[in-house]
SETOR-604844 format. One record per residue: residue in one letter; x, z, y of N, C-alpha, C in turn. Coordinates in pm, whole numbers, plus 50000, padded with zeros to 5 digits. Each point is the difference from the previous one (the first is absolute). Example, Ala and Ser with C-alpha at 12.3 -4.5 7.8 and 13.67 -1.06 7.14 Angstrom:
["A" [51319 50780 49431] [49911 50000 50119] [50090 50000 50120]],
["S" [49965 49928 50105] [50082 50006 50119] [49923 50073 50109]],
//
This chain:
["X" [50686 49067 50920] [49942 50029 49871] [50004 49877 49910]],
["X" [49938 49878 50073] [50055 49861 49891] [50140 49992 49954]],
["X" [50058 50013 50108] [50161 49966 49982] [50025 50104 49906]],
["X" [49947 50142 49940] [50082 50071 49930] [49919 49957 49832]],
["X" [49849 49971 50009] [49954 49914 49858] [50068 49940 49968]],
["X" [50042 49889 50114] [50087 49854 49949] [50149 50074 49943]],
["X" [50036 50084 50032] [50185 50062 49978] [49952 50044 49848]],
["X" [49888 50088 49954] [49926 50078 49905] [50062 49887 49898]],
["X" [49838 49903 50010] [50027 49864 49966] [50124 49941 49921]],
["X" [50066 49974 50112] [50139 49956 49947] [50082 50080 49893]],
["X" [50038 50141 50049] [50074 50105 49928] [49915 49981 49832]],
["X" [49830 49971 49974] [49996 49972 49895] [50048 49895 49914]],
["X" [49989 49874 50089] [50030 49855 49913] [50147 50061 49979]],
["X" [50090 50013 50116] [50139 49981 49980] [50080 50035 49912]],
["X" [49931 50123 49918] [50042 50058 49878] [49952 49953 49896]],
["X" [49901 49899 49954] [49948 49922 49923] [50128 49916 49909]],
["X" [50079 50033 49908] [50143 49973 49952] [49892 49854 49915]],
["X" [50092 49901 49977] [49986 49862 49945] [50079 50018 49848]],
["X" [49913 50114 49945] [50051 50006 49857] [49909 50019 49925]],
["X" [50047 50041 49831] [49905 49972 49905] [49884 50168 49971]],
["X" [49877 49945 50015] [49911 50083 49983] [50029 50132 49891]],
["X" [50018 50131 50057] [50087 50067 49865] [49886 50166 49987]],
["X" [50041 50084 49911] [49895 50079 49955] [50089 50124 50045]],
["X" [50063 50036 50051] [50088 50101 50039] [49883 50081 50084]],
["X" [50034 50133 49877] [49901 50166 50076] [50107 50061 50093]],
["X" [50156 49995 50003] [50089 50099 50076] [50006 49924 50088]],
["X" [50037 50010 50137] [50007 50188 50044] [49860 50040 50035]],
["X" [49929 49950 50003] [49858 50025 50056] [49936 50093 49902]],
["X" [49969 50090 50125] [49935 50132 49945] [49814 49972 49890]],
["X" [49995 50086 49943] [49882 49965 49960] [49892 50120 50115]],
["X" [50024 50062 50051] [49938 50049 50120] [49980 50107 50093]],
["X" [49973 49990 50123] [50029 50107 50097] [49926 50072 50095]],
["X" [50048 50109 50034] [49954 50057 50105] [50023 49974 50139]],
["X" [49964 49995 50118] [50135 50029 50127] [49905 50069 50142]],
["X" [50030 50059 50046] [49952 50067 50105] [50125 49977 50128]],
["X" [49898 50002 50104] [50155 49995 50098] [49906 50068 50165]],
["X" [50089 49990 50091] [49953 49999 50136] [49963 49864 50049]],
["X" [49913 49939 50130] [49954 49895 50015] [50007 50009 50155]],
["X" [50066 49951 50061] [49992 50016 50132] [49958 49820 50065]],
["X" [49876 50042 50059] [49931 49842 50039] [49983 50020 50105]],
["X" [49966 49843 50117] [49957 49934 50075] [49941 49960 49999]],
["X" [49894 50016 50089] [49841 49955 49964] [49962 49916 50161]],
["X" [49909 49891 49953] [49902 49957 50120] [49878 49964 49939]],
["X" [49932 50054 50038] [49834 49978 49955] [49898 49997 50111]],
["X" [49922 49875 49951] [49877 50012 50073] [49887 50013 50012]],
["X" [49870 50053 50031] [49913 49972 49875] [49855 49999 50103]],
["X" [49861 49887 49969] [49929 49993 50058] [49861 50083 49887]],
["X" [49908 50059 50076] [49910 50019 49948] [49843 50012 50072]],
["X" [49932 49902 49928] [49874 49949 50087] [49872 50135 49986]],
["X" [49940 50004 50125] [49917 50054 49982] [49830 49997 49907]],
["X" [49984 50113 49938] [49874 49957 49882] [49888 49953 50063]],
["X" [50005 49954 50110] [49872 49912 50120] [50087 49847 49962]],
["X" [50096 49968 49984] [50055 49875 50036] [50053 50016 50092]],
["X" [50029 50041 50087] [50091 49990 50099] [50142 50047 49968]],
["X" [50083 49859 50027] [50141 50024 50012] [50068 50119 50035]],
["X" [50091 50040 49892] [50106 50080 50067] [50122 49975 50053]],
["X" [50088 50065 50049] [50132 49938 50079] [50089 50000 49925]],
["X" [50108 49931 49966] [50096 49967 49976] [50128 50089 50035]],
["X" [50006 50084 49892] [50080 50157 50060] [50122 49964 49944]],
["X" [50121 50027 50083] [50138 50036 49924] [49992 50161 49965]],
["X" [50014 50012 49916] [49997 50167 49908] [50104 50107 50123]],
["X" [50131 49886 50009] [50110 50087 50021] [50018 50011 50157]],
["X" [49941 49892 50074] [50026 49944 50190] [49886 50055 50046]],
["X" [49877 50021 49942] [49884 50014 50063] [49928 50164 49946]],
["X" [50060 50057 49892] [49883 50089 49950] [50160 50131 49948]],
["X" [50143 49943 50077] [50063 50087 49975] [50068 50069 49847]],
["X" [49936 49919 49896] [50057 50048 49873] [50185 49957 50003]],
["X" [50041 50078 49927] [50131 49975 49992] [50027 49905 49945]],
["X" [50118 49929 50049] [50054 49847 49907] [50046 50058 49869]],
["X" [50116 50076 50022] [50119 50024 49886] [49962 50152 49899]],
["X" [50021 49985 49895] [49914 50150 49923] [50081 49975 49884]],
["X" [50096 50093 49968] [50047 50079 49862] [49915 50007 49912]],
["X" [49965 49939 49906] [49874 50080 49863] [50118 49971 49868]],
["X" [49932 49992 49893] [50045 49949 49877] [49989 49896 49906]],
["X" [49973 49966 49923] [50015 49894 49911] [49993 50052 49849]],
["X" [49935 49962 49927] [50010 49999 49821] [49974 49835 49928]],
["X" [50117 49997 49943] [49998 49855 49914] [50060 50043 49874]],
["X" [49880 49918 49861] [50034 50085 49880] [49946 49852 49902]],
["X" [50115 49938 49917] [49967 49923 49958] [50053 50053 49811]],
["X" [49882 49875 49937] [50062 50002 49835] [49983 49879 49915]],
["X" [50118 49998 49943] [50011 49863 49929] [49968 49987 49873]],
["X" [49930 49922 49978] [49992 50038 49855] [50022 49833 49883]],
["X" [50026 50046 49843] [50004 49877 49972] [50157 50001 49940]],
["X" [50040 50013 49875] [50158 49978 49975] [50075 49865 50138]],
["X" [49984 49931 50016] [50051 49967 50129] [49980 50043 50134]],
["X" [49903 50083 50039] [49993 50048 50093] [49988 49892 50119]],
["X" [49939 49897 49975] [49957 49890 50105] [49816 50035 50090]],
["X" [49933 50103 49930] [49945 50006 50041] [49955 50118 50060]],
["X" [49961 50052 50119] [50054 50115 50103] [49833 50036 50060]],
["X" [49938 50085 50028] [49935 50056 50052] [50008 50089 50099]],
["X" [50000 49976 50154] [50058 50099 50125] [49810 50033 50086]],
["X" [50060 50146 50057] [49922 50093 50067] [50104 50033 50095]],
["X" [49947 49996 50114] [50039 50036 50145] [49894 50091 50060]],
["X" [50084 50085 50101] [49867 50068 50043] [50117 50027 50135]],
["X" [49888 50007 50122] [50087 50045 50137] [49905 50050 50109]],
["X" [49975 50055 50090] [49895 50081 50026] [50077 50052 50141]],
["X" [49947 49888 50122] [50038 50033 50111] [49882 50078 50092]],
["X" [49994 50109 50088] [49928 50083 50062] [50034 50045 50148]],
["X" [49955 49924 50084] [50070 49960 50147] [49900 50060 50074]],
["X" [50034 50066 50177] [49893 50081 50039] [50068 49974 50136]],
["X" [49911 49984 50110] [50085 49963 50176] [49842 50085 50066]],
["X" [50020 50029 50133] [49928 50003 50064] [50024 49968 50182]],
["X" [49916 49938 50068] [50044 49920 50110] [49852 50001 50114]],
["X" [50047 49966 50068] [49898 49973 50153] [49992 49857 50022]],
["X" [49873 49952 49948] [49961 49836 49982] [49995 49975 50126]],
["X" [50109 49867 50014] [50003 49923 50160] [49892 49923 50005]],
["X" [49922 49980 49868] [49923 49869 50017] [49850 50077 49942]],
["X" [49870 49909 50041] [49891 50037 49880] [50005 49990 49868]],
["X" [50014 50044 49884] [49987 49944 49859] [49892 50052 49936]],
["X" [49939 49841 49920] [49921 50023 49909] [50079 50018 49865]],
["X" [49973 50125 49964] [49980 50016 49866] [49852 49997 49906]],
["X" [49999 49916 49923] [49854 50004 49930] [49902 50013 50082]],
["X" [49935 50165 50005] [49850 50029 50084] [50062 50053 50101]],
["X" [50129 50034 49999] [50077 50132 50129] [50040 49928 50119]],
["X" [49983 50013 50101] [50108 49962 50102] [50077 50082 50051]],
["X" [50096 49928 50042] [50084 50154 50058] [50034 49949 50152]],
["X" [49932 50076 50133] [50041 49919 50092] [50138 49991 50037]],
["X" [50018 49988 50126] [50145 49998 50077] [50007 50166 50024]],
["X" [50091 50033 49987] [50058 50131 50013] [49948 50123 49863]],
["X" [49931 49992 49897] [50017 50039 49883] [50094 50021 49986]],
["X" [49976 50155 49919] [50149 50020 49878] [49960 50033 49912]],
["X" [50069 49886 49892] [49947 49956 49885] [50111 50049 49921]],
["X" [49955 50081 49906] [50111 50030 49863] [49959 49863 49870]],
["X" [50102 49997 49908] [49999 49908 49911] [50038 50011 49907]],
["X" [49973 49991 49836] [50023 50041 49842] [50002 49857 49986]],
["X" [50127 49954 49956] [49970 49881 49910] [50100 49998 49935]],
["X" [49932 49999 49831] [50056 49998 49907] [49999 49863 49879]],
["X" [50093 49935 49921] [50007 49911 49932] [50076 50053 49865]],
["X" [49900 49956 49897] [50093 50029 49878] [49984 49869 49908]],
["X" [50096 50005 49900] [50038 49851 49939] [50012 50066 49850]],
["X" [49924 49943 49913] [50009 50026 49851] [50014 49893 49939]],
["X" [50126 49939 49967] [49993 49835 49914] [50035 50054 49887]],
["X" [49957 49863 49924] [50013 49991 49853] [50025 49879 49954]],
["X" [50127 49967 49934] [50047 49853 49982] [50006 50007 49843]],
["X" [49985 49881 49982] [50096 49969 49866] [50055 49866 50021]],
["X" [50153 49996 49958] [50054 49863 50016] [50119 49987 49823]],
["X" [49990 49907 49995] [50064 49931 49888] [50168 49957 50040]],
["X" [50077 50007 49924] [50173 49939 50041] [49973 49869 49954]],
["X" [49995 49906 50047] [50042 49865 49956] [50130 49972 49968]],
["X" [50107 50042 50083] [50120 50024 49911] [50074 50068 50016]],
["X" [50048 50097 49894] [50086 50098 50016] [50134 49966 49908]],
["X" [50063 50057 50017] [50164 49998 49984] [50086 50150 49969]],
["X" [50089 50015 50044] [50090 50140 49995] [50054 50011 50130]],
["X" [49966 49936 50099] [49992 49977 50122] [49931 49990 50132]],
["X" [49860 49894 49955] [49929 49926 50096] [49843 50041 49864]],
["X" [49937 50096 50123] [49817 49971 49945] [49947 49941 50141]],
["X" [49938 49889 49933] [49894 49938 50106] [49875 50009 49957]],
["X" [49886 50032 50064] [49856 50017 49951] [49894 49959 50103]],
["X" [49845 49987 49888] [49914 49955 50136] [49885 50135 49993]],
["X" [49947 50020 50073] [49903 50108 49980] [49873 49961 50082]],
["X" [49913 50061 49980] [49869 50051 50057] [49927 50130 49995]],
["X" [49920 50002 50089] [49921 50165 50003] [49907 50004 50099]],
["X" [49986 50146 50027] [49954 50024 50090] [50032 50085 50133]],
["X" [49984 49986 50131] [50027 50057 50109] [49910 50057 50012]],
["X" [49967 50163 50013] [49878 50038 50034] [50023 50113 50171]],
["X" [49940 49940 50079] [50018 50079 50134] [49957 50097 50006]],
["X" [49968 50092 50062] [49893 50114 50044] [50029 50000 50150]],
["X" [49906 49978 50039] [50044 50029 50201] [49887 50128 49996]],
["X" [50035 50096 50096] [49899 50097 50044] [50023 50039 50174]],
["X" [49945 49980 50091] [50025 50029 50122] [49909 50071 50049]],
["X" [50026 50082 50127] [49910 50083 50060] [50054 50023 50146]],
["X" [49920 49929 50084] [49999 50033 50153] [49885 50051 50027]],
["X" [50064 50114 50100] [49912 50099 50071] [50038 50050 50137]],
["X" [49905 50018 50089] [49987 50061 50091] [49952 50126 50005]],
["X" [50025 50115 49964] [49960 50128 50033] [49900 50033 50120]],
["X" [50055 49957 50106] [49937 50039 50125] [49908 49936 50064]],
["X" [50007 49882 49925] [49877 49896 49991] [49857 49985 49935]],
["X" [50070 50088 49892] [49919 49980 49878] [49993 49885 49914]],
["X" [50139 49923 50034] [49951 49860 49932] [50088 50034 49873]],
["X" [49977 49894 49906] [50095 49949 49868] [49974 49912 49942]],
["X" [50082 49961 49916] [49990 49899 49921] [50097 50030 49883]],
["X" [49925 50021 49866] [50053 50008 49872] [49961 49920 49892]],
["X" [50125 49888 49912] [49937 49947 49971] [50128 49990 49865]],
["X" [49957 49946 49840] [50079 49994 49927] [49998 49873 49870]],
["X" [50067 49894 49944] [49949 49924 49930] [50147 49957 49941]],
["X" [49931 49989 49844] [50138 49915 49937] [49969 49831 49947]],
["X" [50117 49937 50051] [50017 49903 49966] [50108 49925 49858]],
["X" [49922 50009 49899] [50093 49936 49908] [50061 49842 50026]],
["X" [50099 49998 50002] [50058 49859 50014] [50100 49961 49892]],
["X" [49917 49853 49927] [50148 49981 49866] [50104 49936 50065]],
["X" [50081 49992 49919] [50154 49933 50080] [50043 49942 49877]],
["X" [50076 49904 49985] [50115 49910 49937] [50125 50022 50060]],
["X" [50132 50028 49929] [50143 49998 50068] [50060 49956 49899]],
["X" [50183 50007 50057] [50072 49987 49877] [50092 50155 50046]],
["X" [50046 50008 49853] [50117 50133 49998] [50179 49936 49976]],
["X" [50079 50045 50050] [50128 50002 49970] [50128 50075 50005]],
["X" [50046 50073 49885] [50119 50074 50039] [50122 49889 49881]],
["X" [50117 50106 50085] [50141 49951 49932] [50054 50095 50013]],
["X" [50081 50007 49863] [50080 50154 49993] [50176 49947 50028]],
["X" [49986 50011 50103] [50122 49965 50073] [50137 50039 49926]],
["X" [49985 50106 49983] [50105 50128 49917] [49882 50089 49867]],
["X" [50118 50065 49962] [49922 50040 49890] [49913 50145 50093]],
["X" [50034 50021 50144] [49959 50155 50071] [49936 49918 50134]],
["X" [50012 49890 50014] [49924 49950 50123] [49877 49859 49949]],
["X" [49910 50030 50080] [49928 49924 49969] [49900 49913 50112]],
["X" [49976 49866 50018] [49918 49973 50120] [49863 49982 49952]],
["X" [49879 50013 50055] [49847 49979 49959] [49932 49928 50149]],
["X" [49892 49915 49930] [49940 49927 50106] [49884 49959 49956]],
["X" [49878 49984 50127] [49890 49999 49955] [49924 49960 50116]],
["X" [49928 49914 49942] [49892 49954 50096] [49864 49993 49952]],
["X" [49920 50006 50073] [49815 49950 49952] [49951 50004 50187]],
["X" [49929 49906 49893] [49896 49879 50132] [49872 49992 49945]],
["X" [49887 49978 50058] [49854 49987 49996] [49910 49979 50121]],
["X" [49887 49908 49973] [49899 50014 50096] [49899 50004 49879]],
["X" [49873 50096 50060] [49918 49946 49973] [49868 50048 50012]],
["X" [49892 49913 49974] [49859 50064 50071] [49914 50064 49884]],
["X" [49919 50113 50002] [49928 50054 49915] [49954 50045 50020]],
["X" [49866 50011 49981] [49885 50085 50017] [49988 50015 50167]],
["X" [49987 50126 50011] [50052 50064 50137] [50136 49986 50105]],
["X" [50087 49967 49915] [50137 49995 50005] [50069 49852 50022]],
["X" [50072 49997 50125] [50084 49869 50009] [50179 50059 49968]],
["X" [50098 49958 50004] [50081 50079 50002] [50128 49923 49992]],
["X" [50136 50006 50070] [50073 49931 50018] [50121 50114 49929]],
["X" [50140 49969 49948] [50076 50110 49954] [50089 49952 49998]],
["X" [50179 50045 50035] [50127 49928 49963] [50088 50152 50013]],
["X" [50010 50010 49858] [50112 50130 49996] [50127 49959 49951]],
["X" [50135 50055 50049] [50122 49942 49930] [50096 50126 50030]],
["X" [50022 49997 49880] [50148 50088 50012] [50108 49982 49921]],
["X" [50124 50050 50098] [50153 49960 49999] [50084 50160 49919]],
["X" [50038 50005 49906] [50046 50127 49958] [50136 50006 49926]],
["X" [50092 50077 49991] [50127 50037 49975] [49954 50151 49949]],
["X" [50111 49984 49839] [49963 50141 49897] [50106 50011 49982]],
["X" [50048 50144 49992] [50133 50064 49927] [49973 50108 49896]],
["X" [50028 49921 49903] [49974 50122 49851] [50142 50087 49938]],
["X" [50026 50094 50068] [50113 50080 49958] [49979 50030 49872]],
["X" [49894 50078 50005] [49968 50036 49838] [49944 49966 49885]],
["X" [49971 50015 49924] [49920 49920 49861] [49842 49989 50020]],
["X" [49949 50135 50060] [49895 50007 50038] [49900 50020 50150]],
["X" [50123 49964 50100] [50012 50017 50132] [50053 49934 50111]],
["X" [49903 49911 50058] [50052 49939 50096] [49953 50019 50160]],
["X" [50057 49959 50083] [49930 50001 50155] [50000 49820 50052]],
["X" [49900 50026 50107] [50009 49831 50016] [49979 50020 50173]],
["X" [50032 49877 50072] [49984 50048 50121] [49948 49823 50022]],
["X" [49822 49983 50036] [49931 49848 50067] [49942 49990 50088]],
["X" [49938 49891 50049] [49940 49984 50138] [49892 49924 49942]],
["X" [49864 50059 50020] [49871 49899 49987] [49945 50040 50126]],
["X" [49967 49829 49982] [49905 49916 50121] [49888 49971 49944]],
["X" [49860 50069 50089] [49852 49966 49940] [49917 49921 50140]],
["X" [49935 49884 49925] [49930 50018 50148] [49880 49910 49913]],
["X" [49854 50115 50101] [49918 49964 49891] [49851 49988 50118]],
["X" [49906 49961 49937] [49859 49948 50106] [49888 49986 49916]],
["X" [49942 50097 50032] [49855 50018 49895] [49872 49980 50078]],
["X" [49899 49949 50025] [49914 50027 50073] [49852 50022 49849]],
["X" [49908 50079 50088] [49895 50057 49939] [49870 49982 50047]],
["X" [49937 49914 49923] [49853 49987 50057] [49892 50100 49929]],
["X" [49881 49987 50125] [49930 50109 49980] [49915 49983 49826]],
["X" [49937 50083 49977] [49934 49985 49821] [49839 49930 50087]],
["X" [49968 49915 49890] [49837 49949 49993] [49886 50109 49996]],
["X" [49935 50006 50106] [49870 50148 50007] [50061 50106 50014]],
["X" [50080 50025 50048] [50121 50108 50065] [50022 49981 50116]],
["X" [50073 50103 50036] [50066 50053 50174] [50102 49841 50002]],
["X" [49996 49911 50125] [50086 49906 49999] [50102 50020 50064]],
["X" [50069 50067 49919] [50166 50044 50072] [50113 49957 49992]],
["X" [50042 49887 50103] [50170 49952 49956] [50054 50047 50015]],
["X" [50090 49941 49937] [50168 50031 50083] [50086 49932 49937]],
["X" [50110 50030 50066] [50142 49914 49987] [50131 50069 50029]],
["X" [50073 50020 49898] [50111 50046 50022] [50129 49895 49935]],
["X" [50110 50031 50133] [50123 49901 49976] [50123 50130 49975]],
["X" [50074 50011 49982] [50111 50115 49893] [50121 49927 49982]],
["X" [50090 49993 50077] [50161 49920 49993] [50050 50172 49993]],
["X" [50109 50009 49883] [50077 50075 50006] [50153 49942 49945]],
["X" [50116 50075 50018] [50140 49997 49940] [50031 50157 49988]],
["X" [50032 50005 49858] [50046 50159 49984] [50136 49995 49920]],
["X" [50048 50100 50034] [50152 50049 49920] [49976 50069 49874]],
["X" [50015 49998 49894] [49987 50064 49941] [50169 50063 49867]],
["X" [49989 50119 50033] [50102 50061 49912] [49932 50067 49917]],
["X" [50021 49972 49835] [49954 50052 49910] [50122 50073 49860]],
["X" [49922 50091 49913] [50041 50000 49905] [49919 49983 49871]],
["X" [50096 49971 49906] [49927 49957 49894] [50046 50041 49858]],
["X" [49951 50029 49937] [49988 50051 49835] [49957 49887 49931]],
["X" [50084 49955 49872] [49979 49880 49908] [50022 50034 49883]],
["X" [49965 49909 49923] [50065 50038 49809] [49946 49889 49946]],
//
């Protein structure tokens, strides 16, 4: 996952051309739609303490509680530029993964107030959805090369639910974590029908309730046949670590979740 930031990284500087600062709106769209399929790899882990204080265990989602690694969902990314130069861009992402395993625990686990002993069978809902909102600026654009820096927000939603039926046990539990981020953006219109895009954002940071670590990057290749129609085919890498402390004169409930994914993504897209 470092090694593919650091490649991210690079693919941005490297297109960074050593020329004169210029005001060029073509070819860059003033803004788009794109929807696609999302096929990811997931490892997640996630601890959650019981509302006594007592520690919970340190669960792999996918080795221990049976949720599936790999899951088909979708993707929506819809950005707009605005501004006779069009240097300044406003993006919304939205992606909404919903994963479900069920298994015969080799081990005891604490979840929160639940335990589940040795030989339980435990079903599992765990779902993650991602609503960002950026705005980033071109520092320099061309008829060629836009480079930009942005900021926003990452906003998580985790919702999970382990249960034992035959136990009577469960554990349901749901919380969002907003996290801001800083990145930079970069495409090059290779051809006047191909195009490369790249993007990174990084953040830590502590708030309120919320600690939160974040490094998203993605690598993408676009083919615009038509005037108003293109497809793109990228690979983003997320890997992210939120932990949650309990509220003051409230139930004291942690937790901690860690979230490394790499997904494929094939999209299409509508521009003008």
């Amino acid at each position: 996952m470092r090694a593919y930031c650091i490649f991210t990284a690079c693919a941005l500087v490297a297109v960074f051309p050593c020329t004169v600062h210029a005001q060029a709106t073509l070819p860059w769209e003033k803004g788009s739609f794109q929807i696609g399929g999302f096929i990811t790899s997931s490892d997640t882990e996630m601890r959650v303490d019981s509302t006594g204080g007592g520690a919970g265990a340190v669960v792999n989602v996918e080795d221990a509680l049976g949720v599936k690694g790999e899951k088909n969902t979708y993707r929506i990314d819809t950005f707009y530029r605005f501004g006779e130069t069009r240097r300044h861009q406003v993006d919304l992402h939205y992606f909404d993964s919903r994963r479900s395993g069920d298994r015969v625990v080799d081990d005891t686990i604490q979840i929160g107030d639940a335990t589940f002993p040795v030989g339980a069978q435990v079903s599992t809902q765990f779902d993650l959805k991602f609503i960002n909102l950026d705005y980033s600026y071109a520092f320099f654009q061309d008829d060629r090369v836009r480079l930009a820096v942005a900021g926003g927000v990452h906003s998580t939603g985790v919702h999970y639910k382990v249960s034992s039926p035959g136990l009577g046990l469960f554990e349901d539990q749901s919380y969002t974590a907003p996290l801001p981020v800083a990145g930079l953006r970069g495409e090059v219109a290779v051809t006047e029908r191909w195009r490369l895009k790249a993007a990174l954002d990084l953040f830590y940071l502590k708030y309120d309730r919320y600690t939160g670590t974040l490094a998203d990057s993605t690598l993408a290749v676009e083919y615009l046949p038509f005037k108003h129609m293109g497809v793109g085919l990228g690979l983003n890498s997320l890997r992210m670590r939120v932990e949650a402390e309990g509220e003051d004169g409230g139930p004291k409930l942690n937790s901690e979740l860690k979230f490394n994914f790499t997904g494929l993504l094939l999209y299409g897209k509508f521009f003008f």
